[in-house]
TORDOFI-192780 format. One line per 5 residues: number of its first residue (from 1); for each residue x, y, z of C-alpha. Coordinates in nm, 4 decimals. Example, Ala and Ser with C-alpha at 12.3 -4.5 7.8 and 13.67 -1.06 7.14 Angstrom:
<pts>
1) 1.2300,-0.4500,0.7800 | 1.3670,-0.1060,0.7140
</pts>
This chain:
<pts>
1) -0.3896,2.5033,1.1353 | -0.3468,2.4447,0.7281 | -0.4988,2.1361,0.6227 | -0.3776,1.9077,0.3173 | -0.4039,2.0883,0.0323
6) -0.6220,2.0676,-0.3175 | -0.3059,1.9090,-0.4931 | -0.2347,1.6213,-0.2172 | -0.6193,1.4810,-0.2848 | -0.5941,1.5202,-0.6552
11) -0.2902,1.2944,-0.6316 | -0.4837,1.0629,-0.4062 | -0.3520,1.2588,-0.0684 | 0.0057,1.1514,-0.1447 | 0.0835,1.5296,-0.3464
16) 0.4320,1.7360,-0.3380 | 0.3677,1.8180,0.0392 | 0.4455,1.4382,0.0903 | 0.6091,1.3016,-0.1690 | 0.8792,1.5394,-0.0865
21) 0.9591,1.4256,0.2292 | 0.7727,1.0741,0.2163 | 1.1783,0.8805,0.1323 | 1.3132,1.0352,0.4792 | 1.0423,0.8521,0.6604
26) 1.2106,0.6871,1.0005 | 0.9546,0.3908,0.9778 | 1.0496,0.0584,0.9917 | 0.9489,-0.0143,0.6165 | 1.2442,0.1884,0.5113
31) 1.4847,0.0027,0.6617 | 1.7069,-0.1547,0.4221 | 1.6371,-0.5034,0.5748 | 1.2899,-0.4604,0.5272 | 1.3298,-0.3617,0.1874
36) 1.5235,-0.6425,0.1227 | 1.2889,-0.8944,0.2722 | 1.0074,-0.7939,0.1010 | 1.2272,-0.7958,-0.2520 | 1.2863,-1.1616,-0.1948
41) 1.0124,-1.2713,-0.1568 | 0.8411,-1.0653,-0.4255 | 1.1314,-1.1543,-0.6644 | 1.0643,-1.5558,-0.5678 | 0.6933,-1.4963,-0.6477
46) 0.7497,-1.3152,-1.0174 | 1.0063,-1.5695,-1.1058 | 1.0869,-1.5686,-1.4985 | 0.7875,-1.3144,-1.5291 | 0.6802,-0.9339,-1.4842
51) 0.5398,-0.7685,-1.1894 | 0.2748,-0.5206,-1.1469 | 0.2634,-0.2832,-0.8002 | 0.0025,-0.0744,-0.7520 | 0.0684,0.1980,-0.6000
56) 0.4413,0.2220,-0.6569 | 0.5006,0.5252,-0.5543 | 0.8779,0.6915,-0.5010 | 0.9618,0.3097,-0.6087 | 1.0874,0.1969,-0.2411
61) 0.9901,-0.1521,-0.3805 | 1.0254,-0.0833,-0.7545 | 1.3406,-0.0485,-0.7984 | 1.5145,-0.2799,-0.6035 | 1.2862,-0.5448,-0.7403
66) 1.4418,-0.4541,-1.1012 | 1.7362,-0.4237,-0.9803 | 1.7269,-0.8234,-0.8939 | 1.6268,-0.8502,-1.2740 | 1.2430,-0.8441,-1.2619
71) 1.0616,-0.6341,-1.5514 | 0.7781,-0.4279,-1.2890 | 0.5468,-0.2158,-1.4180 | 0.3349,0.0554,-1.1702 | 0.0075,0.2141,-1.1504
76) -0.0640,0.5323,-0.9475 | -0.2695,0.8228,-0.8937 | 0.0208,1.0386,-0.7751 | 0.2340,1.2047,-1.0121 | 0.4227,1.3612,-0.7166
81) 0.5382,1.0257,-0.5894 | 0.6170,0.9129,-0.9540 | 0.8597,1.2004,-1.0076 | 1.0186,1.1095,-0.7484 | 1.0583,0.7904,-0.8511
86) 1.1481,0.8870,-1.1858 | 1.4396,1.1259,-1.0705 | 1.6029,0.8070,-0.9072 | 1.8812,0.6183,-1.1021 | 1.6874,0.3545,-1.3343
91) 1.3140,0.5565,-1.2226 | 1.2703,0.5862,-1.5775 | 1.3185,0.2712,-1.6920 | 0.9507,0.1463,-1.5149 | 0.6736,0.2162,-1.7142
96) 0.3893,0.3819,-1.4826 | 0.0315,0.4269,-1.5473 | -0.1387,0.7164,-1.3506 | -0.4592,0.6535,-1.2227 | -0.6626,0.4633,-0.9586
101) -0.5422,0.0901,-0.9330 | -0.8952,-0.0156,-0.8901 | -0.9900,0.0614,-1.2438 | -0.6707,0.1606,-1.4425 | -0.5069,-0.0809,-1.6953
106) -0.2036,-0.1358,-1.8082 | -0.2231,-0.2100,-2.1935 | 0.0414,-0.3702,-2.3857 | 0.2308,-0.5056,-2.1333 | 0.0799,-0.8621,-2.1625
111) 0.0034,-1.0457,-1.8067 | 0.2405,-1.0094,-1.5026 | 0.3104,-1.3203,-1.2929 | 0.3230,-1.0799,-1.0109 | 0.0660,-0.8021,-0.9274
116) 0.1054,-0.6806,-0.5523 | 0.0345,-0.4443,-0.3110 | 0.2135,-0.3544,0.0222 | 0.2522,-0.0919,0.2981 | -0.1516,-0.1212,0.3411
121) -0.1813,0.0681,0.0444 | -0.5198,-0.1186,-0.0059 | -0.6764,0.0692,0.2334 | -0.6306,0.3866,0.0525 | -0.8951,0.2611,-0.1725
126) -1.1897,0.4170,0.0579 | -1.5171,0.1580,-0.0597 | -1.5532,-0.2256,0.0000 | -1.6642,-0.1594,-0.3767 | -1.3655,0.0076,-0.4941
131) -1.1838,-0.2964,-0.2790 | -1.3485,-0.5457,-0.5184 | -1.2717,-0.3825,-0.8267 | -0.8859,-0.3897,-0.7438 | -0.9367,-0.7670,-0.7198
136) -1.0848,-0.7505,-1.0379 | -0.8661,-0.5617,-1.1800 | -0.5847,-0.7585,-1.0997 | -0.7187,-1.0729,-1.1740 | -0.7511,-0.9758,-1.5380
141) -0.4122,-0.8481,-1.5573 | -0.2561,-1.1897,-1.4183 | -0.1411,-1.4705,-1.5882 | -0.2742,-1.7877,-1.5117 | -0.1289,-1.9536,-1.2084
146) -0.0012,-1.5686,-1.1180 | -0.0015,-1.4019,-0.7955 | -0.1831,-1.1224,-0.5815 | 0.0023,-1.0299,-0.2831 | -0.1056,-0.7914,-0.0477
151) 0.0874,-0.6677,0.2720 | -0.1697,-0.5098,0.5165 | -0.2087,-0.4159,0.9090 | -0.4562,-0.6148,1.0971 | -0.7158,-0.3479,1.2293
156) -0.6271,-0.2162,1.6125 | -0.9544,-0.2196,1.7541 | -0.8253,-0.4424,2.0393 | -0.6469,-0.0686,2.1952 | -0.9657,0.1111,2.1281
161) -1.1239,0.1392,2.5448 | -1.5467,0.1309,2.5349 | -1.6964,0.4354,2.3630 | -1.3487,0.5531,2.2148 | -1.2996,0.6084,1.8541
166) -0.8816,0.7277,1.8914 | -0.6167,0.5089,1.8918 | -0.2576,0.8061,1.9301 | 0.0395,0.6076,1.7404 | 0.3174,0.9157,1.7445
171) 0.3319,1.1852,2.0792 | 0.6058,1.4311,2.0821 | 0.6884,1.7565,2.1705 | 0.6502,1.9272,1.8299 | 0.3761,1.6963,1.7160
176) 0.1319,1.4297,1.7609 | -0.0504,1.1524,1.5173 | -0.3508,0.9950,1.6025 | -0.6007,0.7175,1.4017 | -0.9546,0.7750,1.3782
181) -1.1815,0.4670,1.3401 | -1.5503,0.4223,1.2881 | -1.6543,0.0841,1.3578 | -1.9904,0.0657,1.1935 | -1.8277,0.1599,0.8365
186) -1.4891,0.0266,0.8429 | -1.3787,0.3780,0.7520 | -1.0659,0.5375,0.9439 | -0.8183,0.8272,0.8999 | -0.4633,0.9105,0.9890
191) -0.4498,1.2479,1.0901 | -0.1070,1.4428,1.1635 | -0.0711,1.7716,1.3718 | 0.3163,1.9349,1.3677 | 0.4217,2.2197,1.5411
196) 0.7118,2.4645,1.4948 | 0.9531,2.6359,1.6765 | 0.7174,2.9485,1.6466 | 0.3898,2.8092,1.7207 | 0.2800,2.7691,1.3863
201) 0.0767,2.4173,1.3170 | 0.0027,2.1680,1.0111 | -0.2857,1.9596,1.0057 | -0.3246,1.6326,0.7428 | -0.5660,1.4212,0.7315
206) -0.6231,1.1176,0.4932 | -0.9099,0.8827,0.4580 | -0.8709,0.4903,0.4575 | -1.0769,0.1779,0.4547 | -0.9945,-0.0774,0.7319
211) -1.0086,-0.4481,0.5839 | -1.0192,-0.7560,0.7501 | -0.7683,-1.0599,0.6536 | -1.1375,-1.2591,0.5776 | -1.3197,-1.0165,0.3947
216) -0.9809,-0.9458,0.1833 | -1.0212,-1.3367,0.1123 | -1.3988,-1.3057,0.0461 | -1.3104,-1.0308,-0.2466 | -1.0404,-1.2860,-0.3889
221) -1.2927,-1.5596,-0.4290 | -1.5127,-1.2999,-0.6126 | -1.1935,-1.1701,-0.8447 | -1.1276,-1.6057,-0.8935 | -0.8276,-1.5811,-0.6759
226) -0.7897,-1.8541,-0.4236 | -0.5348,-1.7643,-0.0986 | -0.2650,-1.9796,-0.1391 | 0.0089,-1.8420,0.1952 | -0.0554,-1.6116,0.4881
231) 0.2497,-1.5199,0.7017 | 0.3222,-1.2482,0.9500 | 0.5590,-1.0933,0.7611 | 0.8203,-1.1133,0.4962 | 1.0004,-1.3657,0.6563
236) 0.7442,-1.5845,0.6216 | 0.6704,-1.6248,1.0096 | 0.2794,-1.8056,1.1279 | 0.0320,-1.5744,1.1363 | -0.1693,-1.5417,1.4684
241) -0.4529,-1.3612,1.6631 | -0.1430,-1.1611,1.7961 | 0.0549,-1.0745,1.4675 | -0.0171,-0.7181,1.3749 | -0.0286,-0.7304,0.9816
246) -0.0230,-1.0380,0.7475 | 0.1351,-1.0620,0.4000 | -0.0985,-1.2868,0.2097 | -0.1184,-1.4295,-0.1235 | -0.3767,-1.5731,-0.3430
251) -0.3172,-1.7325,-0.6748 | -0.4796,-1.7048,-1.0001 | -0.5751,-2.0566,-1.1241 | -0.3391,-2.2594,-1.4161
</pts>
């Protein structure tokens, strides 16, 4: 087995082993109408403004969000993932920031009317403390009456049996992925085993932070941020003990 390597956690786990495969994901996410959900309803939010995603990555989001005539701005840790992004037609045209979007600013840009966060990207931030700061940090680059939106999975403890710590999300015959959770710390990882024709293995691991839909309030109220919607999803559907992940948004106030 090979685990990740030094460059993937220099660039935040998300290095050139991913981000060169990370666009041909078969995930729902990718599909166009997903894509174009989210857009609306990110492009609705910014309005006449500028948007700020953390965490943006090959620009899945990105760019189709300036494509619909939004200025967006990114932060990131992953220079990988931004060259792919930047290879893409209008990828340069974003200004990105690398670093960690709990801390990192974005200076002379002014305040977005839009800052937001999707794919459960928060959870890569591994502390309730480094949590907070995003909050922070993205209440002081809002405008007033701006937006924080955040698209997250609810945790799956519900599928975890007594005494089990495992929840398997991908089985096949040349590889398996499996979600490791630890209850008393809210800390989890995704872990990925692949197998080749010849026998020979990959192992990848990366670290998260679980985070309730509460406690993600809880951290607005600290930041000044007040929620303002929670749906199930993009199209704006209830949320409910049963939905899965929740797309919530909490506003700066005027």
């Amino acid at each position: 087995m090979v685990n990740v390597d030094s460059d993937d956690v220099n660039d935040g786990f998300f290095g050139e082993s991913i981000a060169a495969t990370y666009d041909e994901s078969s995930g729902g996410a990718f599909d166009p109408a997903a894509i174009d959900a989210a857009v609306g309803v990110l492009a609705e939010l910014a309005g006449e403004g500028t948007a700020l995603e953390l965490g943006i990555g090959t620009g899945r989001i990105a760019l189709p969000l300036a494509a619909r005539g939004v200025g967006v701005h990114g932060i990131d840790l992953s220079r990988a993932m931004v060259a792919r992004l930047r290879d893409k037609p209008g990828g340069d045209a974003i200004p990105v920031v690398i670093g960690d979007f709990a801390t990192t600013r974005v200076e002379g840009a002014g305040t977005f009317s839009l800052a937001y966060l999707v794919f459960n990207t928060i959870n890569n931030l591994t502390t309730q403390e480094a949590q907070v700061a995003c909050f922070r940090n993205v209440a002081d680059h809002l405008a007033p009456g701006g937006v924080f939106v955040i698209e997250v999975g609810v945790p799956e403890l519900r599928r975890l049996p007594p005494g089990h710590s495992v929840v398997p999300f991908r089985v096949s015959d040349t590889g398996w992925a499996y979600d490791v959770y630890d209850t008393a710390t809210q800390a989890m990882s995704s872990n990925y085993v692949d197998v080749t024709a010849d026998g020979r293995g990959s192992f990848r691991s990366i670290p998260f932070r679980y985070v309730w839909p509460s406690e993600l309030d809880l951290m607005a109220r600290i930041a000044g941020l007040r929620l303002r919607d929670r749906w199930a999803d993009w199209s704006r559907e209830p949320f409910t003990s049963e939905s899965g992940k929740h797309v919530s948004v909490w506003e700066k106030p005027a």
